[in-house]
C-alpha positions in Angstrom: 75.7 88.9 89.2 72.5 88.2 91.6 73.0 84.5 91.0 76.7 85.1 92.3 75.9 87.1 95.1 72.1 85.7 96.2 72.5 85.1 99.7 75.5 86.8 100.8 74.1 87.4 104.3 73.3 83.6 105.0 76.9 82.9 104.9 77.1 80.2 107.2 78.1 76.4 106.1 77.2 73.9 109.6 78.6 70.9 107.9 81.3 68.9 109.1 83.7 66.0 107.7 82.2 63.4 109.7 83.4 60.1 110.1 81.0 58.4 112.0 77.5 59.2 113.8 76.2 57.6 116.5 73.5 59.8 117.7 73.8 63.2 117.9 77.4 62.1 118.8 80.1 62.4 116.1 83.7 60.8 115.5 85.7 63.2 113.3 88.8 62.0 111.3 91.4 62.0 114.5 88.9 59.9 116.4 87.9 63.1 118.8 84.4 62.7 119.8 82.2 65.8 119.9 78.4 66.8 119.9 76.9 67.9 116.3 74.5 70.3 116.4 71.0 68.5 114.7 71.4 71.5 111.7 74.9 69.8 111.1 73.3 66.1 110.7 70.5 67.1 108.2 73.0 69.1 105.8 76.0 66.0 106.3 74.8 63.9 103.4 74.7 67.8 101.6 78.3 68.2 102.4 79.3 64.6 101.6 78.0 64.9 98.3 79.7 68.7 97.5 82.3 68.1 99.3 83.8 65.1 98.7 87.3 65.3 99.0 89.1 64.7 102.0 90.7 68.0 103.9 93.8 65.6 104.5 96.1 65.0 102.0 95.1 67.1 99.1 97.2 67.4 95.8 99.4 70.3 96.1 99.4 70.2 92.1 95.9 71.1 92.4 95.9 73.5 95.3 98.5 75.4 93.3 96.2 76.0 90.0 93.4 76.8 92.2 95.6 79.2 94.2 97.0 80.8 91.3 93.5 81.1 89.5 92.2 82.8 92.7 95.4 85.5 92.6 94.3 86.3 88.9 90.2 86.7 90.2 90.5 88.7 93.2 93.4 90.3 93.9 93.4 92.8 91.0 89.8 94.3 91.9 90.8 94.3 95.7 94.4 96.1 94.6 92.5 98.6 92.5 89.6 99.6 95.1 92.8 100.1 97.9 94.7 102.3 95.5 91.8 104.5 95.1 91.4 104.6 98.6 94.4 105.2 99.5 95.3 108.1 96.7 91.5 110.0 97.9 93.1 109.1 101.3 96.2 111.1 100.7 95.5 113.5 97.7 94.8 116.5 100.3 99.0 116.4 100.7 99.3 117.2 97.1 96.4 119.4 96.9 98.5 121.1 99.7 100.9 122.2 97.8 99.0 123.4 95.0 97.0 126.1 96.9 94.6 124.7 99.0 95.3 126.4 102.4 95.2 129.4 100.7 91.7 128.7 98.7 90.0 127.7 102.0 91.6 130.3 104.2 93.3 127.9 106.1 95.3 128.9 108.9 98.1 127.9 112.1 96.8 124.4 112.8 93.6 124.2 110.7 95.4 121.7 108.0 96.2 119.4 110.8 92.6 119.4 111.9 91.5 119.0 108.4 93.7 115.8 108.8 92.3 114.6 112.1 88.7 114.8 112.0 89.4 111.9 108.3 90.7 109.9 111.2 87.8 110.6 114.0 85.3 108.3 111.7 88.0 106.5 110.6 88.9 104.8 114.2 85.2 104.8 114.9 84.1 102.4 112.1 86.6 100.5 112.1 85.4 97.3 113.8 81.5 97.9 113.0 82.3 98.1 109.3 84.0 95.0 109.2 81.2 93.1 111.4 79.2 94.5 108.7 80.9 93.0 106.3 80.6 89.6 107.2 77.3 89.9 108.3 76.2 91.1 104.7 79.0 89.6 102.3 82.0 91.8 101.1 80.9 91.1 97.9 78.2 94.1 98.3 79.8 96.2 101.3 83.4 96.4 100.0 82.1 98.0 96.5 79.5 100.2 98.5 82.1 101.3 100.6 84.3 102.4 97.2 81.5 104.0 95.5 80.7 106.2 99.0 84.4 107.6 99.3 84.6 108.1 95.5 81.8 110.5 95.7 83.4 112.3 98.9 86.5 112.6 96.7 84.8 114.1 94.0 82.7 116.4 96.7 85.7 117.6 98.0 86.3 119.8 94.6 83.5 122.1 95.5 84.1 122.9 99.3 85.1 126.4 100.1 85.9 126.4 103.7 87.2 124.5 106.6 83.9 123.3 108.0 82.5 122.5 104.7 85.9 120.6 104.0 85.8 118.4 107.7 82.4 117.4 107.0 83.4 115.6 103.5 86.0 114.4 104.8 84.5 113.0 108.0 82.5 110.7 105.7 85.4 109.6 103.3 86.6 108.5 107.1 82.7 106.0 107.8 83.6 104.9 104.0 87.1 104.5 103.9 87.3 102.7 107.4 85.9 99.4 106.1 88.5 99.1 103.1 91.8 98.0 104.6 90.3 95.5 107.7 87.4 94.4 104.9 89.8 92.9 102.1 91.9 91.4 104.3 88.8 89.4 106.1 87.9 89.1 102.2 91.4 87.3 101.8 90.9 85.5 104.5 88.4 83.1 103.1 90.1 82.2 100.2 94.2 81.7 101.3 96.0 79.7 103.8 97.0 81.5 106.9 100.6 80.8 106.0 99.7 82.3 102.1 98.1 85.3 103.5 101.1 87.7 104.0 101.6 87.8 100.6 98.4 88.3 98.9 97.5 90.9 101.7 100.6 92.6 101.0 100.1 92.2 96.7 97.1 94.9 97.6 98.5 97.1 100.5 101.4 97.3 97.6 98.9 99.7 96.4 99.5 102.3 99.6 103.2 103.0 98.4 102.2 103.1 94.4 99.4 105.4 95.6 101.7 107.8 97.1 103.8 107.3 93.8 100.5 107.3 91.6 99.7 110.1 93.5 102.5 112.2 92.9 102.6 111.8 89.4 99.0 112.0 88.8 98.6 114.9 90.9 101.7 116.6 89.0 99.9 115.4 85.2 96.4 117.1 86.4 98.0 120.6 87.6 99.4 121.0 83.8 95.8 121.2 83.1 94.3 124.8 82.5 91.3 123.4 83.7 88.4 120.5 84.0 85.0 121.0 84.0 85.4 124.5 85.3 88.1 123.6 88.1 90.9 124.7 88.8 94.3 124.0 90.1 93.9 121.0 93.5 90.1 121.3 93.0 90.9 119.2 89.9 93.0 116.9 91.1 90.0 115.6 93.9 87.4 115.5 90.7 89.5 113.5 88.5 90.5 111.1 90.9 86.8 110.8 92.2 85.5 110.3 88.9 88.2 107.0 88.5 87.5 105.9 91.9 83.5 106.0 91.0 84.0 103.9 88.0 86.1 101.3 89.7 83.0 100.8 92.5 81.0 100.3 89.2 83.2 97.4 87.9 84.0 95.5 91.7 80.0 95.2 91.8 80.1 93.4 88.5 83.2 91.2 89.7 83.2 91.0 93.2 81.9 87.3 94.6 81.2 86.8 98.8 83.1 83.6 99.0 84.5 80.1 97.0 80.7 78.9 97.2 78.9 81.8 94.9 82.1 82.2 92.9 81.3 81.7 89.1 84.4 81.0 87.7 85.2 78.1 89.8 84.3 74.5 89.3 82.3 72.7 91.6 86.2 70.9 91.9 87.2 73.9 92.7 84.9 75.2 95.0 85.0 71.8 96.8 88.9 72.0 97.4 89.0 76.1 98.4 86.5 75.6 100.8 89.0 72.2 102.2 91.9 73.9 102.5 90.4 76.2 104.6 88.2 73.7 106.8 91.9 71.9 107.2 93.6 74.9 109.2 91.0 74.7 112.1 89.9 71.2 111.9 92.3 70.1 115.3 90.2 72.9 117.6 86.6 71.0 116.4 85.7 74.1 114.6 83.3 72.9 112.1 82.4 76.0 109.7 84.4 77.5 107.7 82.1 80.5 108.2 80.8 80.6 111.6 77.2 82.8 112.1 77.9 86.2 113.8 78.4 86.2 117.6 79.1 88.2 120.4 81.5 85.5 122.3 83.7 85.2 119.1 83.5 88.6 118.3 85.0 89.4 121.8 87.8 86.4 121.5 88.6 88.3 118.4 89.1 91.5 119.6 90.7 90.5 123.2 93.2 87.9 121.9 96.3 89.2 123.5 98.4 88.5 120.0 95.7 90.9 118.3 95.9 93.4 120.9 100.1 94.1 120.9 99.9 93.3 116.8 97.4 96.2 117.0 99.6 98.3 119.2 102.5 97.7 116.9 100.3 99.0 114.2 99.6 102.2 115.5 103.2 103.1 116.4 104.1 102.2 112.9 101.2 104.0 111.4 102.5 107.1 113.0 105.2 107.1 110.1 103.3 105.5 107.5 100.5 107.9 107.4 102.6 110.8 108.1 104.8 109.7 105.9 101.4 110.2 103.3 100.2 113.7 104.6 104.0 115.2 104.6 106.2 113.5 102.2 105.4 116.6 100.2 106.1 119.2 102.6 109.3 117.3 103.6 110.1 117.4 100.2 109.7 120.7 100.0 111.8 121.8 103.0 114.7 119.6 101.3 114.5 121.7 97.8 112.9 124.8 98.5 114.1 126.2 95.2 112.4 123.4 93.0 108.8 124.3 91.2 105.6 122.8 92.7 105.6 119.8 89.9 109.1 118.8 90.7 108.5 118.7 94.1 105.5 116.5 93.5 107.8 114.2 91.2 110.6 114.1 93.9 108.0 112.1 96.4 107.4 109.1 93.6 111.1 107.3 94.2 110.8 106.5 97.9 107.7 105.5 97.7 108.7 103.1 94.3 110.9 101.8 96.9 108.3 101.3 100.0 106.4 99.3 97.3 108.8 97.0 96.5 109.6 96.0 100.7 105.5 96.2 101.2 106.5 93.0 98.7 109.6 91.2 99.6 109.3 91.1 103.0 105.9 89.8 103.2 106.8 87.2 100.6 109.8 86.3 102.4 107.3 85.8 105.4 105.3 83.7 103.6 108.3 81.9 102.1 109.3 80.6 105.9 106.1 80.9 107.5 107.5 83.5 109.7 105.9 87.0 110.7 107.7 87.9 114.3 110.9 87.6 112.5 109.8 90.7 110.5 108.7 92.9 113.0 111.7 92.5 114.7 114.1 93.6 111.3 112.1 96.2 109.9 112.0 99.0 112.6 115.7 99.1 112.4 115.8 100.6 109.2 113.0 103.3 109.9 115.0 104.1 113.2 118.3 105.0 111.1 116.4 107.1 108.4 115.5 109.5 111.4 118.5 109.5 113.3 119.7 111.0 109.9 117.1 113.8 109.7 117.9 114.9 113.1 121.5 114.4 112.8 122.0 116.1 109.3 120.8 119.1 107.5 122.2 118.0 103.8 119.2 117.7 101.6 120.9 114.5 100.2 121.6 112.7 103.3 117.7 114.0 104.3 116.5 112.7 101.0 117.8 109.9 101.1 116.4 109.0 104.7 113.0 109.0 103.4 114.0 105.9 101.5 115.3 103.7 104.6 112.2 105.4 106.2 109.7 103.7 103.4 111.5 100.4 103.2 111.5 99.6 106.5 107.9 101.1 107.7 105.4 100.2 104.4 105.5 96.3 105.0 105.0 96.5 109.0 101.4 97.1 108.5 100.8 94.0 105.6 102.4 91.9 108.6 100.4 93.5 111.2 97.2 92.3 109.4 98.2 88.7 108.6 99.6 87.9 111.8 96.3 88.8 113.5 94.4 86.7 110.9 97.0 83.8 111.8 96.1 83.8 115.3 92.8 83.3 115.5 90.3 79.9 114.2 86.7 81.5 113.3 85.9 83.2 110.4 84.1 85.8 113.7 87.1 86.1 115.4 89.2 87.0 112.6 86.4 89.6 111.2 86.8 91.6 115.0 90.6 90.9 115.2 91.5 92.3 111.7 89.1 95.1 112.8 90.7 95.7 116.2 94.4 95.7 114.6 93.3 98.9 111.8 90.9 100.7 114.3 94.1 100.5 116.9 96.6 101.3 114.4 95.1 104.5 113.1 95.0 105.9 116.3 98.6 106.1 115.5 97.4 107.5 111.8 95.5 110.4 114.1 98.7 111.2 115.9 100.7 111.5 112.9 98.7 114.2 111.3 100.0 116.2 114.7 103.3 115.3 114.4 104.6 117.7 112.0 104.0 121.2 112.9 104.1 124.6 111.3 106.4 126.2 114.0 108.5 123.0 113.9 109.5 123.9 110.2 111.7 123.4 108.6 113.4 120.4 110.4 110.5 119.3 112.3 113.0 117.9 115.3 109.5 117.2 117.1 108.0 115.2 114.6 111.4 113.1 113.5 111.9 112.9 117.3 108.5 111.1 117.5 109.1 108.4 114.8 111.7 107.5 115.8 111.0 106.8 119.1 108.0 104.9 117.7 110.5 102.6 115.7 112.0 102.0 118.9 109.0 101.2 120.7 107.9 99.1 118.0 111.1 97.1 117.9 111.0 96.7 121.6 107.5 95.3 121.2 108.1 93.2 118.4 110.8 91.5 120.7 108.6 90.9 124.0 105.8 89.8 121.4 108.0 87.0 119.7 109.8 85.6 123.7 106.1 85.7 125.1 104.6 83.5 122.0 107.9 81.1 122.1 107.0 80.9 126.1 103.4 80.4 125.6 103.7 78.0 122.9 105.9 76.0 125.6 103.3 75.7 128.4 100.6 74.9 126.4 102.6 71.8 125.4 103.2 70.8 128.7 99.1 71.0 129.8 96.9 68.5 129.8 94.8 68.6 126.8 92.0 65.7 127.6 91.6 67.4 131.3 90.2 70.4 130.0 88.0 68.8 127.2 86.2 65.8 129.2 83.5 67.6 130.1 83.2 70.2 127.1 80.9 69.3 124.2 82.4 69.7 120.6 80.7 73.2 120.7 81.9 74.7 124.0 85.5 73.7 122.8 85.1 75.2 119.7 83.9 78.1 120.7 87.0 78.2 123.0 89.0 79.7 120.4 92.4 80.7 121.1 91.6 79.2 124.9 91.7 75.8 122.7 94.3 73.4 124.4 95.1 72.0 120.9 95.9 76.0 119.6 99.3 77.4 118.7 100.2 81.0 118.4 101.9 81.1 115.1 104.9 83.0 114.5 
């Protein structure tokens, strides 16, 4: 494991595919001329000799059994540390229902502001935690951050009041905030931009299953007399931290930065992941794969205006999602009032069985055509008609069954929210601070939601259906203006003249351009 891991923070790889040097004056493969830093020219005959085959041209064959071999490494630890978070996350819904208002004295709004102050850190750490985990190598921070909320899980068995309960959960918010943003940077190293929907989406499967998982899990611990000398939704937090503790134990053991320290790869291997990454960005001159830490890239990242609407659409969707987490079991409840506390629990798996399997297709249809924007603007549609029936009807079936067009069409928006941010930007930098930006915006929305269903708006909660589905509107609207302003963009970057604005930029201040490049593309 320290061989794996030894020198996660000096991430950086200066080489570059060089074709010829004259100088410090290099001709890359297209015949560009650029300036290579004198770092770059001592490690060259290092990356010649590692790095041998060409980032043009390699054997899909090959790609594909790497590919597949990285699927089987990585994304069953990432999927298991995000259903853990996500189930700690959302656990306080179930624990709801199973007396804890009553146990802590809660009161009027004091459940929602349990609920809020999760999100207060949450926002806040958004962006630093991911910069964080760059800077020292998810291979340490995302297990560190798992091991921190599964012992605020665990705490949160033994609190007794409100204040005692906001402070543990204010720090599951600093520990959960790197989780989401961090894997999908993680991801980021090792797929394609047009492969990343997917795999992002084969872990943020785990939201949905969590609140499924959840459900059931909560509903197998409650027919427990007791654990440990806890009682009723003390139990279910103890249990579940205790998992979540032992599945930080086992991502340190497995967990590797990058293709470079990764173990079970050939050198082959490690050669050709590292290519098909260096191919994606080689047009814009960027020469690392992973770029060193900076404040210009950091800022390109964040104030890229594709990351900035993608992270707006991910905070009106969020509104439903994580509400959709907090009060799936008190919407439940208002359909079948009559129904025990366990079968209310059990009657919040099915939608979310479905969610799970959209938070899936979709995103694997996007990767199929290479197509994200197409997405945004189909899914809203369907969230928009689950609501229209809560407020239009009071039948618990027709209310029931809303919460499934609800989870189909709201679960994936967030997958494609991540990937399309990663999409648009070149360095590894930029697509740490954009990933950040697009969770740290879109729980905002995750903040707003846990006001969105109030106890006087019981039991119909016109207010809080009202809300989403003016989100979905908004976010459909969005999607729309996001998709003609790209197609627009696209078109008068074609018509500019590319050798103009590079003449009198060295290979480093074009780079460093990043989406300002000439040569750049939005991707749709």
């Amino acid at each position: 494991m320290s061989e794996e891991k030894a020198g996660s923070k000096h991430v950086e790889d200066d080489s570059t595919d060089i074709a010829e040097v004259d100088g410090s004056i290099a001709t890359d493969r297209y015949g560009q001329r650029c300036l290579v830093p004198h770092d770059t020219l001592a490690n060259s005959r290092f990356f010649m000799s590692r790095s041998s085959q060409p980032t043009m041209g390699l054997d899909p064959s090959a790609e594909s059994r790497l590919r597949l071999k990285i699927d089987l490494y990585i994304i069953p630890v990432v999927s298991m540390m995000y259903l853990f978070c996500f189930i700690d996350r959302a656990s306080i819904g179930n624990a709801k229902l199973a007396g804890l208002e009553e146990d802590l004295g809660l009161t009027s709004y004091d459940y929602n502001t349990l609920l809020s102050v999760f999100y207060i850190s949450y926002i806040i750490f958004e962006i630093p935690s991911n910069l964080v985990c760059k800077w020292l190598g998810p291979g340490w921070v995302l297990p560190a951050l798992t091991l921190g909320f599964g012992i605020c899980s665990l705490c949160t068995a033994f609190v007794h009041n409100l204040s005692s309960a906001a402070g543990v959960r204010f720090l599951l918010g600093v520990f959960e905030a790197g989780i989401l943003p961090g894997i999908s940077y993680y991801l980021s190293r090792w797929y394609r931009k047009r492969e990343l929907a997917f795999r992002i989406s084969m872990y943020m499967v785990m939201s949905p299953l969590a609140g499924a998982f959840g459900g059931l899990l909560a509903s197998g611990i409650l027919k427990l007399s007791s654990f440990g000398g806890l009682k009723d939704w003390r139990m279910i937090f103890a249990i579940e931290g205790i998992a979540t503790i032992g599945v930080a134990i086992i991502t340190f053991l497995t967990l590797t930065d990058r293709p470079e320290t990764a173990r079970w790869l050939t050198q082959e291997e490690k050669d050709l992941a590292i290519a098909r990454i260096r191919s994606e960005s080689e047009y814009t001159g960027a020469a690392e794969v992973l770029d060193k830490l900076d404040v210009k890239k950091t800022m390109r990242g964040i104030f890229s205006p594709v990351t900035l609407v993608t992270s707006w659409i991910m905070l009106l969707v969020n509104v439903t999602v994580q509400g959709l987490a907090f009060f799936a079991p008190t919407i439940v409840r208002t359909i079948y009032p009559r129904h025990s506390v366990i079968s209310q629990q059990l009657h919040t798996v099915p939608p979310y069985i479905i969610g799970a399997v959209s938070t899936l297709l979709i995103p694997y249809l996007s990767s199929r055509f290479n197509r994200r924007l197409l997405f945004f603007v189909l899914a809203p549609p369907l969230m928009m008609a689950g609501y229209v029936m809560f407020l239009a009807s009071s039948d618990p079936h027709v209310r029931y069954g809303a919460t499934f067009l609800i989870a189909f069409g709201s679960f994936p928006v967030g997958v494609l929210c991540n990937a399309h941010a990663a999409a648009n930007v070149i360095s590894d930098t930029a697509r740490a601070s954009a990933i950040g930006t697009v969770v740290m915006l879109g729980n905002i929305g995750g903040l707003v939601s846990t006001w969105s269903f109030l106890p006087f708006d019981a039991p119909n909660y016109y207010i809080g259906n009202g809300l989403n589905l003016a989100t979905g509107a908004m976010t459909l609207l969005t999607a729309v203006c996001l998709w003609l302003w790209t197609v627009r963009d696209n078109k008068r970057r074609d018509n500019q003249d590319t050798n103009q604005v590079l003449d009198e930029m060295t290979g480093r201040q074009a780079a460093d351009l990043e989406w300002r490049h000439p040569r750049f593309r939005w991707r749709l």
